[in-house]
N, C-alpha and C positions, 0 to 999 in steps of 0.2 A: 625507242627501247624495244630488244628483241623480246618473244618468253620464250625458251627453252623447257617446255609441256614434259619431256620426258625427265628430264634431273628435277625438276620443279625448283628452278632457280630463276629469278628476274634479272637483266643488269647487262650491260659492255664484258666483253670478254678483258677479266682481271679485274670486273666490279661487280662480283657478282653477291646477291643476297638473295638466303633461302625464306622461301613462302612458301609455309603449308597447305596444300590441297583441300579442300574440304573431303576427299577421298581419306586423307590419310589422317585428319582428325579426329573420322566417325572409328578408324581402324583403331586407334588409338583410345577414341573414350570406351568401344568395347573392352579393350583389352582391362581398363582400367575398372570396368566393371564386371568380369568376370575376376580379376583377382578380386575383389571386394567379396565377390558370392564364396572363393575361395576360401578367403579367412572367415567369412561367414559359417561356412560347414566345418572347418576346421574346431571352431570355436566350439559350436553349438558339438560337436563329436567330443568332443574333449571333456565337456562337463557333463554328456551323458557316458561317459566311458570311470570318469572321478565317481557318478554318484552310484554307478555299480560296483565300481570294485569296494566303496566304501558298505556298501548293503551286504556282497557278498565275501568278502574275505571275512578269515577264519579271525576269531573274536572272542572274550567272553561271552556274549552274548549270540555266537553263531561258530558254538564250538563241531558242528557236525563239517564244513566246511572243509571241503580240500585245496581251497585257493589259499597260499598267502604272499606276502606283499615283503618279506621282510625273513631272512634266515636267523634273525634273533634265537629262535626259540624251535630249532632244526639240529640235527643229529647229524648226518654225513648229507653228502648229494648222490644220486644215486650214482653218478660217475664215480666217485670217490667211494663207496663199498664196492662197485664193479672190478676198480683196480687193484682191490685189496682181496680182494675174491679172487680173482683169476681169470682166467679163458674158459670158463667152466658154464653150462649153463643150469642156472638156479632151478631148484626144486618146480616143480607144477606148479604145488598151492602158493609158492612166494609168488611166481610170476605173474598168477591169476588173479591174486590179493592186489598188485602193483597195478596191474590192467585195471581191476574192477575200482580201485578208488583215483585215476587219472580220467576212467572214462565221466565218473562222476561228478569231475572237476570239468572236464569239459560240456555235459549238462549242463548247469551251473552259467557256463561262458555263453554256449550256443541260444541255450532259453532266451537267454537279456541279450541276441542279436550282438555276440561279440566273438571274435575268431582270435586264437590266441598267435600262430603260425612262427611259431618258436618253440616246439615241444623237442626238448635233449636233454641227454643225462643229466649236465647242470643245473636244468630248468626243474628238474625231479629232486625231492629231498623227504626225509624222512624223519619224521618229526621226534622232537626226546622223548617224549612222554616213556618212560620203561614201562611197556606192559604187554602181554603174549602177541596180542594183534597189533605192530605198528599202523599209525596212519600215515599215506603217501599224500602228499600234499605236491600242488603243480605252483610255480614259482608265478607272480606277474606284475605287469607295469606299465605303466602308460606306452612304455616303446615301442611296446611286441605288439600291444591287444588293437584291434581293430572293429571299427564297426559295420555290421553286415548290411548291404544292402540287400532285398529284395530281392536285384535280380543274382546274386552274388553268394546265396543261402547254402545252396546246396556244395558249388565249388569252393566257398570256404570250409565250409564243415570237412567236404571230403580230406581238403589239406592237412587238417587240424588230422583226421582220423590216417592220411597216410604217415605223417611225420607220429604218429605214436604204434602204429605198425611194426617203423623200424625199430624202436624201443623193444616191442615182444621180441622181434627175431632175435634184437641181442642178446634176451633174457632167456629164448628157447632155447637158445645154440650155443650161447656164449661168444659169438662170429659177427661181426657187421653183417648186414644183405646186401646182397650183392646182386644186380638187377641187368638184365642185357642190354640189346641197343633197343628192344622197342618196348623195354618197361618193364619185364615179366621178371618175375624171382628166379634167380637163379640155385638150385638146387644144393645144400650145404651141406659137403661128405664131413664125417667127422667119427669117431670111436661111442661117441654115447647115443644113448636112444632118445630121440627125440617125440616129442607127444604128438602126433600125426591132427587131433582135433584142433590144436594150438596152434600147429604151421597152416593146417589148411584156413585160420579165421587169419594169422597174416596175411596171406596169398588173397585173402579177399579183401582185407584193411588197405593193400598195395595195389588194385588194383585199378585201372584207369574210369573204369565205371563206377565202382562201388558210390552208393549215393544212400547206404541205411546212416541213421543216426546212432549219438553212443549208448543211445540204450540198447543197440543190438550184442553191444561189445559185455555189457554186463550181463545179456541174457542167457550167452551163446553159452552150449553146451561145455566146452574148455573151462570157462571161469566156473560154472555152476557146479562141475562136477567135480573138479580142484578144491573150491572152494569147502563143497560136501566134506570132503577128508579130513579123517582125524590127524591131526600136524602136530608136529612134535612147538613147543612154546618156544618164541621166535628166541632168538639169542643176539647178541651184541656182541657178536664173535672176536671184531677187532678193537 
């Protein structure tokens, strides 16, 4: 009897049966023990991602909260006022109000080591409650939310904070952003005036460095001084 070492088969040619290697055993019981470690993290991710959203979503008992889980008890998405609004971009202090209670939602995310990395108009909604200051609540779910690793902190966050970037621009401008080939914002001509403190924290929300957290976003000058303003009591226009 020949062995044929390279097909690792034993036997007559047209009698042949396959014997595994001890090469290809040990390849094989790794692999079977790195999927094990896989559904291991999986798992153990899963129920610390369950036992936060149940902590932090918006509740009776954790009505300050701008996470929720569930459009029950939501008013439009912010796509669907966008659409009914127009191509127009929204007042200062709406914009700043939208900013400052998303960035707080993602607080919220970032603190408990979670990245949500699905922030869009959809994922935005504005809650029923009638009253002068709506609250903007950030939509979430086991799909989207992720947990951060270590070394992973800072380029989650920044995702989280560019994909809500694009969100202000739409809000500044009324315009998607629109970015060249090596990432930079590209410059949005249009008839209205735009708040120059508000485009210049986009330009830094987008851009490939930025690496502050969202408390910069609530701190910055745009929301703070927005926010300052006597506003006229929000209205339910449509």
């Amino acid at each position: 009897m020949k062995r044929n070492s390279s097909s690792n088969y034993v036997g007559t040619p047209g009698n042949k049966q396959y014997i595994p290697t001890s090469e290809m055993s040990n390849r094989q019981s790794l692999k079977e023990n790195n999927m094990i470690c896989v559904d291991m993290d999986y798992e153990e991710d899963y129920e610390y991602i369950t036992n936060i959203i149940a902590a932090e979503k918006r509740s009776p008992k954790n009505e300050d909260s701008n996470l929720i889980t569930s459009t029950n008890q939501t008013w439009l998405s912010l796509s669907e006022y966008l659409q009914r609004y127009g191509e127009f971009p929204l007042p200062d202090w709406m914009s700043a109000m939208i900013l400052n209670d998303l960035a707080q939602a993602l607080i919220q995310l970032h603190t408990n080591q979670l990245s949500h990395l699905a922030i869009n108009l959809d994922n935005i909604h504005f809650l029923q409650e009638n009253c002068a200051r709506p609250m903007i609540c950030l939509l979430i779910n086991r799909a989207n939310l992720r947990k951060i690793n270590g070394d992973e902190l800072i380029e989650s966050r920044s995702e989280d904070i560019h994909q809500l970037g694009l969100i202000l621009h739409k809000l500044l401008t009324g315009k998607p952003a629109k970015m060249d080939e090596n990432g930079n914002l590209l410059d949005t001509a249009g008839p209205f005036k735009i708040n120059q403190d508000g485009l210049q924290l986009v330009r830094k929300m987008l851009a490939k460095k930025f690496n502050e957290s969202a408390y910069y976003l609530k701190a910055h000058r745009f929301v703070e001084k927005s926010l300052a303003l006597k506003t006229p009591r929000f209205l339910k226009l449509f």
